[in-house]
N, C-alpha and C positions, 0 to 999 in steps of 0.2 A: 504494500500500500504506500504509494506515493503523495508527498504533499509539500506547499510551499513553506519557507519556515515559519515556526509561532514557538513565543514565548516559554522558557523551560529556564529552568536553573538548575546547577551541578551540586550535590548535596555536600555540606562543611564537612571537610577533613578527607573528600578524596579529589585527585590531580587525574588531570588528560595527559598523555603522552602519545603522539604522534610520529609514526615512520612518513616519508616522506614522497619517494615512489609509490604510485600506485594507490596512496592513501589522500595525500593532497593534490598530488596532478599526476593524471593518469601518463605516464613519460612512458611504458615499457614502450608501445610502438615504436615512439621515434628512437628510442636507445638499440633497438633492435635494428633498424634500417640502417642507421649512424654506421652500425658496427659491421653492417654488410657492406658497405661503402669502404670504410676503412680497411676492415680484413683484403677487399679487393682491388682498391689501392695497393696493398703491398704482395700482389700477385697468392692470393692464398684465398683456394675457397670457404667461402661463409659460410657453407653448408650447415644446416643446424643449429646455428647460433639461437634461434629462438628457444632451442630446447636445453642451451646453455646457461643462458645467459641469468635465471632468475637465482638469487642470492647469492651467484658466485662475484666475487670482488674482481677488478679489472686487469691485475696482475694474473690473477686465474686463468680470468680468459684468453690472456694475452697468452701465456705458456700454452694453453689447450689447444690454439686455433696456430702456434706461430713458432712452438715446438723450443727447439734446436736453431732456431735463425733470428736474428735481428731486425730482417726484414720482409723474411715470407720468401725469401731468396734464397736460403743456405746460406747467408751469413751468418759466421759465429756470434751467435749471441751471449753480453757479460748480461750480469744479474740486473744490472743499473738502468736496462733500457728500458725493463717492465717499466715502471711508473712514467717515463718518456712517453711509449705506448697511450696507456692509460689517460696520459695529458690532454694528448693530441685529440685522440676522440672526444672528450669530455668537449673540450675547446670545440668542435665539430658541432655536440651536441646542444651547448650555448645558444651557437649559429642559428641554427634549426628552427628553437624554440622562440628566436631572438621577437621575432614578430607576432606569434601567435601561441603563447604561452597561456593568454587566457582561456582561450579552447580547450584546450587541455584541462583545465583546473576540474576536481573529480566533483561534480553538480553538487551543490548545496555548500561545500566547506567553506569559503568565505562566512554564509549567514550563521552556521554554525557554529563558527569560533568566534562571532560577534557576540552571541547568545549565550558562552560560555567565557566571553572573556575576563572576567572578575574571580575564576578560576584559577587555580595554582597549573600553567598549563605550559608543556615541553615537546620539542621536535627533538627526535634521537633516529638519527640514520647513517645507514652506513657510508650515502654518497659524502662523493669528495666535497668539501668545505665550497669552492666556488660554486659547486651545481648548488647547493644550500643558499648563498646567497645572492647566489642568480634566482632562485625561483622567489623565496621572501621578500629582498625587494623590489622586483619587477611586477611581482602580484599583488605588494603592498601586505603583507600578511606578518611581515617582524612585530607591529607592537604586539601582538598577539602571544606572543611565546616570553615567558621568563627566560626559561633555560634552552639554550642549543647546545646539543652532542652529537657530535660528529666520530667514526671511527676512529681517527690518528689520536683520539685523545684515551683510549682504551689498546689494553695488548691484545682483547682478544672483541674482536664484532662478532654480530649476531653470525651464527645462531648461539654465540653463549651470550649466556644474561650482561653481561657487564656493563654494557652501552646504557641499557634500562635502569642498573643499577646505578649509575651514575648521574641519570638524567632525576630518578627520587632521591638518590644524595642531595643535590643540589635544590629540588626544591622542596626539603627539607619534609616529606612524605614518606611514609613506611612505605614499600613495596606493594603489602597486601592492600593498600589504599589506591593504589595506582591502576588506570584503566589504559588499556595500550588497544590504539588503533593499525592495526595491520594487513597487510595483503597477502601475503604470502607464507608459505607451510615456513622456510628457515625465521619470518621474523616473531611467529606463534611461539615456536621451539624456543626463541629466547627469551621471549614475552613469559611463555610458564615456567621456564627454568628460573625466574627472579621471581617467580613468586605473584606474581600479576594477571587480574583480571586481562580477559581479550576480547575486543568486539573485532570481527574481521568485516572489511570490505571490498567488497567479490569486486574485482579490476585485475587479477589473478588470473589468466586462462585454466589454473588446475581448479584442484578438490580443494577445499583449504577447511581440514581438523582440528579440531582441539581448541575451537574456540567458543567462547562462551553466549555470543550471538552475533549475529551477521548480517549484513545490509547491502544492497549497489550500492549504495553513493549516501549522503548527508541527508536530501530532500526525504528520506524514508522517517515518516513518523513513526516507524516501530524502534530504527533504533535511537529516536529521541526520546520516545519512552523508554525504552529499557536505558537507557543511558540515567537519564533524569528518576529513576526509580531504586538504583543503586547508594547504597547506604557506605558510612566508614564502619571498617570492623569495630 
C-alpha cells in the first residue's frame, strides 16, 4: 500500500541509521553500467559484473574482473593500483549521476527524513567518502544526518557489524535501539550481527532475509507505520 507522506514521529530513545546505495538513491544501475564501460575500456570483458558486483568492495572487483594485470592487458599488476582502479570508476560514476541524480533518489526518502528529522539519525556505508558526499550534497540531504560512517574509518565493513557499530557509538544509542535501513543480504548480515533492528528496502534485485520488515521505497505507509510503532528496549 502506497501513499504520499503524512505526519509520524520516531519514538525517544531509538536512532535511524541508513546504508546508502540502494536505500537513499537507487545507484546499482548506473554503478553496474559505469563498471561495464570501464572493465571495457581496459580491454577485459564485463561479463557478469551484475552478479558481482552487490556488497563486494571495488578493490574486489577490481582483482575478480582484472586478475593478474594492471590493465586488462597482462600487465603486471602491484597491489597499489587497486584503489587507482576503484578511483577512476567512482570518478566515472560522479559523471553519470552528475545531472540526474534526482531520479535516482529511492521515492519518498527526502519527505521521510524531513518527518524524522529531530531524530538521532546516521548514514553508515560502505561507499567511498566522495560518492557520500556527492550524493548528500547534490540532493541536499547533509543536514539531515548527525553522524556519517564511511568504510576507511573501520578495519572491517559490512558484512561485519562494525560500520553500524560505530555509527551508534557516535550517536550515542545502544545498538538494540538502532533501526538500520538496508538493501541488500551482506548489509542485513551486518545490521544483525550488531545487534540491530532491520527494515529492508526491496531496490535489491535478490531475496533479501533476515529482516524484520520491508518496503519498495519510503512512500509505503506500512513501513511508516511499522517504523513509527517501534519502541526503545
Amino acid at each position: 500500500m502506497n501513499s504520499a507522506a503524512h505526519p509520524a514521529t520516531l519514538a525517544h530513545g531509538l536512532a535511524l541509521i541508513f546504508d546508502m546505495d540502494g536505500v537513499i538513491v537507487d545507484s546499482m544501475p548506473v554503478h553496474i553500467e559505469v563498471w561495464r564501460e570501464y572493465l571495457t575500456s581496459l580491454g577485459t570483458n564485463p561479463a557478469g559484473i551484475e552478479n558481482h558486483i552487490h556488497g563486494l568492495k571495488n578493490d574486489e572487483i577490481v582483482l575478480h574482473f582484472l586478475g593478474n594485470s594492471a590493465d586488462g592487458k597482462g600487465v603486471p599488476k602491484t597491489a597499489n593500483r587497486q584503489p587507482d582502479h576503484g578511483a577512476a570508476k567512482e570518478r566515472l560514476y560522479r559523471a553519470a549521476m552528475q545531472d540526474n541524480l534526482a531520479d535516482h533518489l529511492v521515492p519518498g526518502i527526502t519527505s521521510f527524513l524531513e518527518r524524522m528529522g529531530s531524530a538521532p539519525l546516521a548514514l553508515a556505508s560502505n561507499a567511498e567518502r566522495a560518492n557520500i558526499d556527492f550524493v548528500l550534497d547534490r540532493a541536499g540531504l547533509r543536514r539531515y544526518f548527525r553522524v556519517i560512517a564511511d568504510a576507511s574509518e573501520v578495519t572491517r565493513p559490512k558484512p561485519a557489524p562494525d560500520l553500524f557499530l560505530l555509527a551508534a557509538q557516535r550517536l550515542g544509542i545502544a545498538p538494540r535501539d538502532c533501526i538500520v535501513f538496508e538493501d541488500s543480504p551482506t548489509g542485513v548480515t551486518a545490521a544483525r550481527a550488531a545487534g540491530m533492528r532491520v527494515a529492508g528496502i526491496l531496490t535489491h534485485p535478490g531475496k533479501l532475509d533476515g529482516v524484520d520488515f520491508a518496503a519498495p521505497h519510503f512512500l509505503d505507509r506500512s513501513l511508516n507505520a511499522w517504523v513509527t510503532s517501534q519502541r526503545a528496549a
